[in-house]
C-alpha positions in Angstrom: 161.4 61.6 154.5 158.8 58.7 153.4 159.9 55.8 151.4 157.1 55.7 148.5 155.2 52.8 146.9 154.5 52.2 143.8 151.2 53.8 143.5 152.6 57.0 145.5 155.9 58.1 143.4 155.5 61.3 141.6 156.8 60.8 137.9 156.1 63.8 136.9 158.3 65.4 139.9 160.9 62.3 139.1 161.3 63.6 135.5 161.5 67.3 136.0 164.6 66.2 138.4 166.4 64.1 136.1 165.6 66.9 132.9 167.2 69.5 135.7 170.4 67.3 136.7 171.3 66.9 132.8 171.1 70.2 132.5 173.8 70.9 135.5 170.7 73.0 137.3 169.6 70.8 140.1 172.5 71.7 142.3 173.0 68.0 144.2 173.1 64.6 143.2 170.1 62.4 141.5 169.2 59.6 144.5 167.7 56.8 142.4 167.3 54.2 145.5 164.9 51.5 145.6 164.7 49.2 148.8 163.6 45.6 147.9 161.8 43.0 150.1 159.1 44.8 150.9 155.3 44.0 151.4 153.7 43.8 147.8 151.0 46.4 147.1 149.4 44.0 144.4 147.6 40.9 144.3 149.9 37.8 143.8 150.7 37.6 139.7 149.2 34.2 137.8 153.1 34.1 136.6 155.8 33.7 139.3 158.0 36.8 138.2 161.3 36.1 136.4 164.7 37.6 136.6 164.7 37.7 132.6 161.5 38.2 130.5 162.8 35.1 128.0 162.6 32.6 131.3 158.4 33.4 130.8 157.3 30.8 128.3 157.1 32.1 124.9 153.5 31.7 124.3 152.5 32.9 127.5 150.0 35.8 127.5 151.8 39.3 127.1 149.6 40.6 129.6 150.4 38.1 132.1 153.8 38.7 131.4 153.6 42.4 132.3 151.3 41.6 135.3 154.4 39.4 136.9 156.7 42.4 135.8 154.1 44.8 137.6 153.9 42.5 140.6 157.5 43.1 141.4 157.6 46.5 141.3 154.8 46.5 143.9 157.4 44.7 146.5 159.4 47.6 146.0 160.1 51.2 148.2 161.6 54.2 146.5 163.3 56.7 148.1 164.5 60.2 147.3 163.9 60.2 143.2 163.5 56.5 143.2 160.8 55.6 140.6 159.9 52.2 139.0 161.4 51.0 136.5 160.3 48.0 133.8 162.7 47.5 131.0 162.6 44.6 129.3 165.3 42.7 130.1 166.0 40.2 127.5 169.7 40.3 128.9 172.7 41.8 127.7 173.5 42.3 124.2 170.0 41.1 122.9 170.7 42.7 119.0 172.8 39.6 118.5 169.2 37.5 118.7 167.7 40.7 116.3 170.2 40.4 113.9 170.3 36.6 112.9 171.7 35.0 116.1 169.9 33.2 118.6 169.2 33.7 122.4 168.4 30.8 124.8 167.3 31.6 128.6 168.3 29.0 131.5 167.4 30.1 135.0 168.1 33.1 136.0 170.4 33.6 132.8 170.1 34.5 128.8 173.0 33.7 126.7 173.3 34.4 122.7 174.6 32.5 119.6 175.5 33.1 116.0 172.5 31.4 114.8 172.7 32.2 110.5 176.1 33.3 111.4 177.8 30.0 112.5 181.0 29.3 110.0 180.6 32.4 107.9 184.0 34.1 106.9 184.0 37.9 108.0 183.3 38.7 104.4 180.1 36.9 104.4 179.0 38.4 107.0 176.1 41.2 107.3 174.3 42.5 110.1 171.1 44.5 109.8 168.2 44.9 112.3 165.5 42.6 111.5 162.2 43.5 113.1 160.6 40.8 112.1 162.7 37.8 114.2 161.1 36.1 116.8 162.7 38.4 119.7 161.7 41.4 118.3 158.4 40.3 117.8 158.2 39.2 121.0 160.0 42.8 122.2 157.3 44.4 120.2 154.3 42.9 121.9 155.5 43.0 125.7 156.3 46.9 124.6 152.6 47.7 123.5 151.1 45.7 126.2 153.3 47.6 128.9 152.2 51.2 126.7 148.6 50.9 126.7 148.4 50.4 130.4 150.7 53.7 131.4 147.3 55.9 132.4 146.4 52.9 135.1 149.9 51.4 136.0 152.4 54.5 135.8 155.5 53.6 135.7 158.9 54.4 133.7 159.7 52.4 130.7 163.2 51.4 130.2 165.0 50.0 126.5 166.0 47.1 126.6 169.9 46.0 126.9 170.8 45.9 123.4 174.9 45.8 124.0 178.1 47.4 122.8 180.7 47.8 120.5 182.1 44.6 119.2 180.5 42.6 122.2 177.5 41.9 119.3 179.9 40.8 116.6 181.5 38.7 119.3 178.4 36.6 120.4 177.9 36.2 116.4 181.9 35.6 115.8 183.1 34.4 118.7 185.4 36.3 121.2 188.6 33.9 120.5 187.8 34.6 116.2 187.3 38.7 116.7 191.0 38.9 118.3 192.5 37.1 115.5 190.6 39.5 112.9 191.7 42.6 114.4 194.7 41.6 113.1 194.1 39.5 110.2 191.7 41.9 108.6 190.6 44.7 110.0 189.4 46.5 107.4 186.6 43.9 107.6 186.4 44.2 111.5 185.9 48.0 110.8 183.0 47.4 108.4 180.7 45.3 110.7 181.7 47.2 113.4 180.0 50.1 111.0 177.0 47.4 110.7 176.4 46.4 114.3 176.3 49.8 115.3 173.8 51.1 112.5 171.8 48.0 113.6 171.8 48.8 116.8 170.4 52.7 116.3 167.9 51.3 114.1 166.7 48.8 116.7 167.0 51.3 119.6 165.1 54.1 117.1 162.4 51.1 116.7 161.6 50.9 120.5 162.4 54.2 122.0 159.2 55.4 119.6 156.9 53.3 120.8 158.3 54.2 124.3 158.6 57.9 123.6 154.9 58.2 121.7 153.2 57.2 125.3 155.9 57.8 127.8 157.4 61.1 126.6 160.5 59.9 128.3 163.9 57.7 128.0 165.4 55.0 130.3 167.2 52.2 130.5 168.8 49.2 132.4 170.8 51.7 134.6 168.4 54.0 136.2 168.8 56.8 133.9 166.3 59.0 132.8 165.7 61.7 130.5 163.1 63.4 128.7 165.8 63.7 125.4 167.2 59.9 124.6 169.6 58.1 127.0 171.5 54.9 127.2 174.3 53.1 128.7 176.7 52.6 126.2 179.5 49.8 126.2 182.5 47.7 124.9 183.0 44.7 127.9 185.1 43.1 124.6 187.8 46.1 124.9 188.9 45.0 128.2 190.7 42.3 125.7 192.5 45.4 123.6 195.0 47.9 123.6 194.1 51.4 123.8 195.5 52.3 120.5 193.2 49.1 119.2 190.4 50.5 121.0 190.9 54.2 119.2 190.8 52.3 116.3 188.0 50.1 116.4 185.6 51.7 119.1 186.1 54.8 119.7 184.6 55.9 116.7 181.3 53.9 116.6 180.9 55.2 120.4 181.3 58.8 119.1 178.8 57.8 116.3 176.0 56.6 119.4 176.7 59.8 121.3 175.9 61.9 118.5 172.3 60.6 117.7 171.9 60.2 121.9 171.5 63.5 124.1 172.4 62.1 127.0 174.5 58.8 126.3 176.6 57.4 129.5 179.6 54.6 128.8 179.8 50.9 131.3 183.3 51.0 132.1 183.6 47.6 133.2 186.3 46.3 134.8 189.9 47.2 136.0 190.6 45.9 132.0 189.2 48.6 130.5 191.0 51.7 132.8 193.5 52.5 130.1 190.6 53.6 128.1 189.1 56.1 130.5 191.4 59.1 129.0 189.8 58.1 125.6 186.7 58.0 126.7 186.9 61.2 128.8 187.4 63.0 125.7 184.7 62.1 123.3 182.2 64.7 122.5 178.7 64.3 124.3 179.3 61.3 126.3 177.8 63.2 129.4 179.6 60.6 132.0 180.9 57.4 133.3 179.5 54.1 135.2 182.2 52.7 136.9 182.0 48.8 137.8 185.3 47.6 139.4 184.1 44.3 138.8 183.8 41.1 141.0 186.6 40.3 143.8 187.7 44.3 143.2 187.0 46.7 145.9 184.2 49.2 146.0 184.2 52.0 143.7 185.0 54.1 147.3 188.5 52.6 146.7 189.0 53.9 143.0 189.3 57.9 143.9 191.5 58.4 141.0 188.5 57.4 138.5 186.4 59.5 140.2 188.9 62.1 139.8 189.5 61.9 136.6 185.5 62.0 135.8 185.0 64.7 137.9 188.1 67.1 136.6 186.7 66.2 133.1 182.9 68.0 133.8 181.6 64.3 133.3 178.7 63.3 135.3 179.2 60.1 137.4 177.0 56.8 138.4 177.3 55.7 141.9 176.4 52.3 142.7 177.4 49.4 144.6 176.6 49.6 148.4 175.1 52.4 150.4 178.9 52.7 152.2 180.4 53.1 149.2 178.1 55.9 147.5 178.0 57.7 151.0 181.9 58.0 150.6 182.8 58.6 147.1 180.0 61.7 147.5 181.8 62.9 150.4 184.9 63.5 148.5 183.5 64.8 145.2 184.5 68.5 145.0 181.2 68.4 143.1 178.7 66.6 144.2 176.1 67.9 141.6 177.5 65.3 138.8 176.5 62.3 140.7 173.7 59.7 140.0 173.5 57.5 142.9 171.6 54.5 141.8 171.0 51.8 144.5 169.0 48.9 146.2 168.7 48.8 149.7 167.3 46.0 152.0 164.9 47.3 154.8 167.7 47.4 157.5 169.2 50.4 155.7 165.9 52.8 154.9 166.1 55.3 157.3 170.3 55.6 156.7 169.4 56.1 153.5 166.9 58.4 154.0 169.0 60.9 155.9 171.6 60.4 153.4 169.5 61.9 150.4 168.0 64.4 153.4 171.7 65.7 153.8 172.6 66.0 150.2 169.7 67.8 149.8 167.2 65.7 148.3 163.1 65.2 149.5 
């Protein structure tokens, strides 16, 4: 098995094998591994690349911006049905800066505020998707830029991060105020909730067709692809709540996503949010779980009872993490099949990997 540059992956292959493991026909797991540090394939980009696209100045050239973006997908090997990937990352939970608030980038970080927001009382409050703002604008521009080049740079274009269930109304709230109106008014909590959400399918509806109109296909921040619409759906804020609270207040906006969605996956992030796993195992569509224990926790090979649970549900899974820790949890699925193992390697691990995929079936 060869490890593939950029200029060597077959997307068209990569697709069909993503549209055949949603469909529970490709009969092994999907390998989406990428090994980083290697030699660049591309000239040297007149931007030094950035970990967020908001770290490039503002009125720098969108095509320079997608060069630097290009570059570092050069430096990359993909293995198995590895393909490259450019989303725009704008970081996580980017609708709060399309909805009113504001986003700021540091190095190597983004972080939102409740811009027009700031002092409102819940009532006051109304959240609608606002193509016009700055970010989206900006969104908009680094999207057609990245589009019109697909027939000489082929690569897969991801949406960008655009966040969860009450984690947008608590960059615009605060976290500390939210908890205090889930029990002071939640009627009101309910209604916004009903607002972020709407905003956020208008916003991902706004993107994913320029994406589709050129790319035909759907990704996003985790490695998923689809020829129907994907994403990684979330609520990092219900690791603060009860289950019964989270029935109440999230459950239903995430049944809400994974209607309009084909193939919509949940972020369960954190040891916090376990109680919510039976919930979320039983929500109509959601088509599987990705499982982050979370810094300072052990590996997701030390969680078999999540993977158990996933698994004796008919949910697909997302392996990620180390290569140790993908190599065992697949060793103990009774069904391999449901897996998406999504890594990055260094160049000491290649050719394990590459007899990992080999075993499992993969080319």
């Amino acid at each position: 098995m060869k490890a593939k540059t950029l200029q060597e992956v077959d997307l068209s292959s990569v697709i069909a094998v993503n549209d055949q493991w949603w469909r529970g026909e490709l009969g092994r797991p999907v390998f989406n591994i990428v090994c980083t540090g290697a030699e660049p394939t591309l000239p040297v980009s007149r931007l030094e690349p950035r970990s967020f696209i908001p770290e490039y100045p503002r009125d720098a050239a969108p095509a320079d911006i997608i060069d630097a973006e290009y570059f570092k997908l050069s430096s990359r090997r993909y293995i198995g049905d590895g393909f490259p990937l450019q989303w725009m990352n704008f970081g996580p939970g980017v609708l709060a800066a399309l909805v009113g608030g504001t986003g700021h980038a540091g190095k190597d970080t983004v972080w939102f505020e409740p811009g027009q927001f700031a002092g409102l009382p819940l009532s006051g409050m109304r959240i609608v998707f606002d193509p016009r703002s700055d970010w989206a604008l900006w969104l908009t521009e680094l999207y057609h830029e990245q589009l019109s080049r697909l027939d000489k740079q082929p690569l897969i274009p991801g949406m960008t991060d655009l966040g969860g269930v009450l984690d947008i109304l608590a960059t615009l709230r605060n976290s500390e105020a939210l908890m205090l109106d889930l029990l002071d008014d939640p009627a009101e909590v309910k209604r916004l909730t009903g607002e972020e959400q709407a905003a956020r399918a208008v916003a991902y509806d706004h993107f994913d067709t320029m994406i589709r109109a050129r790319a035909l296909v759907s990704s996003c921040w985790a490695g998923l692809l689809s020829s129907g619409t994907c994403d990684m759906l979330q609520s990092d804020f219900s690791y603060m709540i009860s289950p019964a609270m989270f029935c109440e207040f999230v459950r239903p906006r995430l049944e809400e996503n994974c209607v309009r969605l084909a193939h919509p996956f949940y972020h369960l992030d954190g040891k916090g949010e376990l109680p919510h796993l039976p919930h979320l195992l039983t929500i109509p569509n959601l088509r599987g779980i990705q499982w982050v224990p979370g810094t300072g926790q052990p590996p997701q090979s030390e969680w078999p009872e999540v993977f158990e649970a996933v698994e004796s549900a008919g949910l697909k899974m997302q392996l990620l993490g180390s290569l140790d820790s993908c190599e065992a949890v697949l060793r103990r699925l009774k069904n391999p099949s449901l897996a998406h193992v999504w890594l990055e390697i260094r160049p000491h691990e290649l050719e394990r990997a590459c007899r990992l995929v080999a075993e499992f079936g993969g080319s």
